[in-house]
N, C-alpha and C positions, 0 to 999 in steps of 0.2 A: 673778418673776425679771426681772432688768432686760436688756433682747436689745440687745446691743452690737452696735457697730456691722461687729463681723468678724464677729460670728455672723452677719449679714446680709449681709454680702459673702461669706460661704460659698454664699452665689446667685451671685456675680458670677466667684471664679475659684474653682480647687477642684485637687485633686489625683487624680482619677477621672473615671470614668465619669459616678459618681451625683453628684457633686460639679456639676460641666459642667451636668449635666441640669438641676441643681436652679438652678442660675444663670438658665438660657434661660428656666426656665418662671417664675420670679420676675422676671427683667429685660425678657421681651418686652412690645410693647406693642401698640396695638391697630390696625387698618384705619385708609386713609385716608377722604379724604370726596369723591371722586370721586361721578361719574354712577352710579347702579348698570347691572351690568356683567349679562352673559346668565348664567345660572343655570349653577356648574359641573358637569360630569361625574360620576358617579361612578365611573369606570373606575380601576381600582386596580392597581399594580404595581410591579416591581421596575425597579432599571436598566437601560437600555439598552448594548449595548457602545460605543457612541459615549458613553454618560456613564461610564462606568469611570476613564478616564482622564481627569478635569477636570483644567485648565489654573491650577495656583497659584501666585502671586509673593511670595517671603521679602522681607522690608524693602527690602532693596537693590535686587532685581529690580522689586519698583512703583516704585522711587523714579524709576527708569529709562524704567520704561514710560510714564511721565507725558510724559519726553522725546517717545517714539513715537511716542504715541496720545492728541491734542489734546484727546479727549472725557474724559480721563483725570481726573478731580478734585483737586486740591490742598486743603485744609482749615486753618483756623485754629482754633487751642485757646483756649475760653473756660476756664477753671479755676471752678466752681462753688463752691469754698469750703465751710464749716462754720459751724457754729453757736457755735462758739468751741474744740472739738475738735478733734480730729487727724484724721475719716477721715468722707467720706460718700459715697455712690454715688448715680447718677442711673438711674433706671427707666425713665422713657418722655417721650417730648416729642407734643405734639400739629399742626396746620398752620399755627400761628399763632407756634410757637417757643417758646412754654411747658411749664416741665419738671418734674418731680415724680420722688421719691427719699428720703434720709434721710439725714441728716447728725448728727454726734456732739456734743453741749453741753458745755461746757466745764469742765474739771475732772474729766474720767474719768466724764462725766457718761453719760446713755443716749441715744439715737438719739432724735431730731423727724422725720416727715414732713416734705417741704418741697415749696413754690412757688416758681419761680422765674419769676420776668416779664421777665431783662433787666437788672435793677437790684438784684442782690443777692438772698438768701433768706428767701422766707418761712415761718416757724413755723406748721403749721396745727396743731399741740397733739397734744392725747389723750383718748380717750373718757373719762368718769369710771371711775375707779382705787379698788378694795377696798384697803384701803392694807395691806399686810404688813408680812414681814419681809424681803422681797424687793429691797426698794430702788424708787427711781420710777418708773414706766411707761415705754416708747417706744411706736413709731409708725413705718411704714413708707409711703410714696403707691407705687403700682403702677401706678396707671392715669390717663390722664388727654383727656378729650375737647375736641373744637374750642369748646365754652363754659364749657371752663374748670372743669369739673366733676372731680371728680379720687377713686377710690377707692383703699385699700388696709386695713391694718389697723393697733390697736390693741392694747395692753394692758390689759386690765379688772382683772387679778389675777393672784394666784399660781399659782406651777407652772404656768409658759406656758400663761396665758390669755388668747388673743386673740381680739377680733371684727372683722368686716370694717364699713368705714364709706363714709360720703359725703359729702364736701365740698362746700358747692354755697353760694355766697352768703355764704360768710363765714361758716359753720354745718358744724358737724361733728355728725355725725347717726349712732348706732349702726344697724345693720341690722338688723331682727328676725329673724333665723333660727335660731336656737338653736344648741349647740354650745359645747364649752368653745375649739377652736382654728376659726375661718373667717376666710376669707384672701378679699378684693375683688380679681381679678387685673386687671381691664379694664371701663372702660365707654365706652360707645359716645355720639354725639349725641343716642339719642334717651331718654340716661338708664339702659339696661339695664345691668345690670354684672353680670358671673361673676365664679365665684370658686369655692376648695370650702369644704365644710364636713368636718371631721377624720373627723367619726366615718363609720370604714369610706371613708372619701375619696370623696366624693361631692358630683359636680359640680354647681351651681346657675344659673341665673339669677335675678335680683330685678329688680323692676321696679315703681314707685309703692307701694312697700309691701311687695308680695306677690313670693313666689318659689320657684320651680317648679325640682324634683331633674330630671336630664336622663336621668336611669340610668345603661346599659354597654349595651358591645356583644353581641352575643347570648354568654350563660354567663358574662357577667361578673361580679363582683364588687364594684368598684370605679370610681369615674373622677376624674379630675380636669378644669376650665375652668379653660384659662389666656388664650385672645383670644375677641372679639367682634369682626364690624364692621359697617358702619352699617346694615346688611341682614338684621343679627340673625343673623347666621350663625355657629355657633360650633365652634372647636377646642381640640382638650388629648387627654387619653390615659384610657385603658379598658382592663382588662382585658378580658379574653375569655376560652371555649373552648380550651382547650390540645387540639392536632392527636395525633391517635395517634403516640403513647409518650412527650411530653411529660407531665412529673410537674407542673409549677405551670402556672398562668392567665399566658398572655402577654401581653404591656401593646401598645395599637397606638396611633395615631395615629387621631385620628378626625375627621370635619366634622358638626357638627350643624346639619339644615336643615331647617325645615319641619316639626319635631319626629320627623325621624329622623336615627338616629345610622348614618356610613354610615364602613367600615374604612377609611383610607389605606393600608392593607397598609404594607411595609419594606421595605430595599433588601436585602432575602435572609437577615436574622438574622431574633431571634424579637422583638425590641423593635422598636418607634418613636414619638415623644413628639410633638405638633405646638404650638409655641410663640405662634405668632400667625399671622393670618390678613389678607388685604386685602381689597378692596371684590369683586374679580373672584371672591374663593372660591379665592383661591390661597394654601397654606398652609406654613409653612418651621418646621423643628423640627431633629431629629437622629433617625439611624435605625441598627441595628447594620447590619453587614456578616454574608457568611455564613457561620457559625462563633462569631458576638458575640464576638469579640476585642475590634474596636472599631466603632468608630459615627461618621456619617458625618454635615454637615449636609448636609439635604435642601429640595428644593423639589419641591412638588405642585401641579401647575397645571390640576387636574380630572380631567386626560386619565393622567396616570403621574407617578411619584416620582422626581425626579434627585438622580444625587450630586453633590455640589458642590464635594467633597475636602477638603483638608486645607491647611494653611500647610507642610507638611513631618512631622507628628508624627500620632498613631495618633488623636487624637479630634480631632472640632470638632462644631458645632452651630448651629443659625441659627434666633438670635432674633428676629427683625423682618424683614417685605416689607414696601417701600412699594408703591403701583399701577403704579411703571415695571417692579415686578419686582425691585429691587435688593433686594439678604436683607444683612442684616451679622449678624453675632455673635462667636464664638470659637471659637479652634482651639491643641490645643496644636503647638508649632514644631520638639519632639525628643520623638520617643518619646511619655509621658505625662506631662509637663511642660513651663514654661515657657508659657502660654497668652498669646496675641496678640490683638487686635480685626480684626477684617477685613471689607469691603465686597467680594460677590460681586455683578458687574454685566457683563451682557453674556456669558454666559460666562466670566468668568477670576474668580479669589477673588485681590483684594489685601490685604496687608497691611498697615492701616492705618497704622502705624508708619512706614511708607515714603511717605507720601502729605500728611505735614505741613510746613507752612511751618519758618520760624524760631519762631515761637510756643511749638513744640512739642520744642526744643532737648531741654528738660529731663523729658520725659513719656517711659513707654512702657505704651502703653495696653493694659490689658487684658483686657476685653472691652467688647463696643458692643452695647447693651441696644435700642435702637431708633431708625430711622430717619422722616423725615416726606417729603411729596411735594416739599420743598422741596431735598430731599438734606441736612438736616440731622440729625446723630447724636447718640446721648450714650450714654454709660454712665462706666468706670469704671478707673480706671489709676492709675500710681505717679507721683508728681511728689516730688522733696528725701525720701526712704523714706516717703513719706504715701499713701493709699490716700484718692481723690479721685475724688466725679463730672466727668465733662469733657461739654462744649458743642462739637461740630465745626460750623463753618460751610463750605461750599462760597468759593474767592476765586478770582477771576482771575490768570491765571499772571501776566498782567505786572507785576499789583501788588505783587508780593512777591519775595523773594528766599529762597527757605529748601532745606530738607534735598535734595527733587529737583532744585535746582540747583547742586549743592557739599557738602552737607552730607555726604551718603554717601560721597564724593572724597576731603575731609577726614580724615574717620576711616578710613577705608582706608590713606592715608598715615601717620596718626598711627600707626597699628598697627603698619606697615613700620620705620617709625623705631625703635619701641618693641622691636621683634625685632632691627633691627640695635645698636642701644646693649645689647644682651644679650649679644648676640655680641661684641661691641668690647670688651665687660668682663672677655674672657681673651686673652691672647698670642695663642693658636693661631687665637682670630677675628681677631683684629685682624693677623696676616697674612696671613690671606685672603681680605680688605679694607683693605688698607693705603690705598687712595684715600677711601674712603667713610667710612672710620674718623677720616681726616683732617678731613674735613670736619664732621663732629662736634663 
């Protein structure tokens, strides 16, 4: 079966819970390449009352805050384009600004992996293909390290059958692991990469060949690896043990170190997922709240789990830390809908949307797959009704002129106008506006 390119952007926005989840743990990406950092904690817990109420800005309010708070970032939109299709999304970028994703060929064609260096997209193919009745293969990049090393998966055959691969040298290389679906989430510098294998969802690492199941948490069932980083440190989620008078196996957040798997517990529900991981062993995912209404993104920095809130709407989640600590991901902005890309830094979660030059006139981005120590992002947004990977680079306020400086003014006014010619377009308004009506 040929995996289009929405079926794979059902990673990137989604209309649920599991929709969200499924995005972070497909779109995050993997640690920086810092010093290695003191071995983290394993102390494990809920929020604090000082994180309950995280600090978040809708569009207009980051656009502002840039005004205030000089450390604030502003960003320009690269547009990563297609392979002659209508829609691709970006996965993970590395410290060097190289990015990896999938993008759609043309002609209603199926999704390509891609490399991006800079100069346009490269094609890195497809494993060899049992050819059906399915139509042609695609290909997904998930991961990608500081040499350029890049994993995700393949289509080998019918009835979604996919394996996890390796890019390296210009060489696209099957994994030996067996399994009809295995997914490469991440690989790190020094070559290892996770990922799972379908059957019963069961997390792996590979490494020169060979590769080692990681198990669950005590009474689990199940796991999934979704990050590594360069300390071979790894996280994703595991069932467990269900607590008296729980009926299923709760899914938690986990770190594997040293070859043990150790809980990140949740911020008070019975879920939590960990999406990626940084060099210091600090890990950002999404966690339910308590009651699992909804779920929250979170950061685990060894010692305990913080919430990190919301854009305004019931979910978010966070796919990527770099080593300063910055998490970006998605949040929905009403309810459980309408999802935004957002950079939580310092304490506050802006809205990425509000933080773009003029570049960005025409975008609104919808979630941010991963960030690098350079403060560069990418993931996945709408530009002309096209669903498109995006490239943010960090710019100088002075060089630009865009949305934080007017942009938000503008539309604000246009709106006013737009509501008073509605009014002017009956008698009864337009006398009580006879001035402003005039002026019309």
């Amino acid at each position: 079966m040929v995996m289009d390119i929405q079926s794979v952007l059902a990673r990137c926005v989604g209309a649920s819970v599991l929709a969200l989840a499924a995005v972070l743990a497909g779109c995050g990406g993997g640690g920086g390449d810092e010093a290695l950092a003191a071995s983290a904690s394993t102390t494990t817990g809920a929020a604090t009352a000082a994180d309950a109420a995280p600090e978040a800005l809708d569009a207009r309010a980051s656009a502002l805050a840039v005004r205030k708070n000089p450390t604030t970032p502003v960003y320009r939109v690269t547009d990563l384009g297609t392979f002659g299709g209508t829609s691709s999304a970006a996965y993970a970028i590395n410290e060097i600004g190289q990015v990896v994703g999938t993008a759609a060929l043309a002609g209603n064609g199926p999704s390509h992996a891609f490399l991006y260096n800079g100069s346009g997209l490269q094609d890195l193919g497809v494993l060899p293909f049992s050819a059906g009745d399915w139509g042609p293969p695609s290909s997904a990049a998930h991961g990608i390290n500081n040499r350029g090393q890049v994993t995700g998966n393949s289509e080998v055959g019918d009835f979604g059958t996919y394996h996890a691969f390796l890019y390296s040298w210009g060489s696209l290389q099957e994994l030996a692991i067996g399994g009809s679906y295995v997914d490469g989430s991440d690989i790190n510098d020094r070559g290892q990469i996770v990922g799972t294998r379908a059957e019963h969802d069961q997390a792996f690492v590979w490494e020169d060949g060979a590769f080692q199941l990681l198990g669950t948490l005590p009474g689990g069932r199940d796991s999934q690896a979704h990050a590594i980083n360069n300390r071979g440190q790894i996280t994703g989620v595991s069932s467990k043990a269900p607590s008296a008078g729980q009926a299923a196996l709760p899914d938690h957040a986990f770190l594997y170190s040293n070859g043990v798997m150790r809980d990140l517990g949740t911020l008070g529900g019975t879920m939590s997922n960990g999406f990626d991981i940084n060099t210091k062993g600090w890990v950002t995912g999404m966690s339910a709240l308590p009651g699992d209404a909804v779920t929250h993104a979170f950061l685990h920095d060894g010692k305990k789990m913080r919430d990190l809130g919301t854009l305004g709407g019931e979910i978010s989640g966070g796919s990527a830390v770099n080593d300063m600590g910055q998490v970006v991901g998605s949040s929905y902005t009403t309810g459980f809908e309408n999802p935004h890309a957002f950079i939580w830094n310092e304490g506050v979660m802006y809205d990425l949307n509000g933080l773009l030059d003029d570049s960005g006139d025409a975008w609104t981005l919808i979630g941010a797959a991963d960030i690098n120590g350079r403060g560069q992002i990418v993931g996945t947004g709408m530009i002309n009704g096209q669903l498109h990977g995006y490239l943010l680079t960090p710019v100088a306020k002075e060089q630009h002129k865009g949305r934080w400086s007017g942009r938000e003014w503008r539309l604000a006014v246009t709106a006013a106008l737009n509501n008073l010619r509605t009014h002017c377009g009956s008698a009864a308004g337009a006398a009580l506006f006879p001035n402003k009506c005039k002026a019309l």
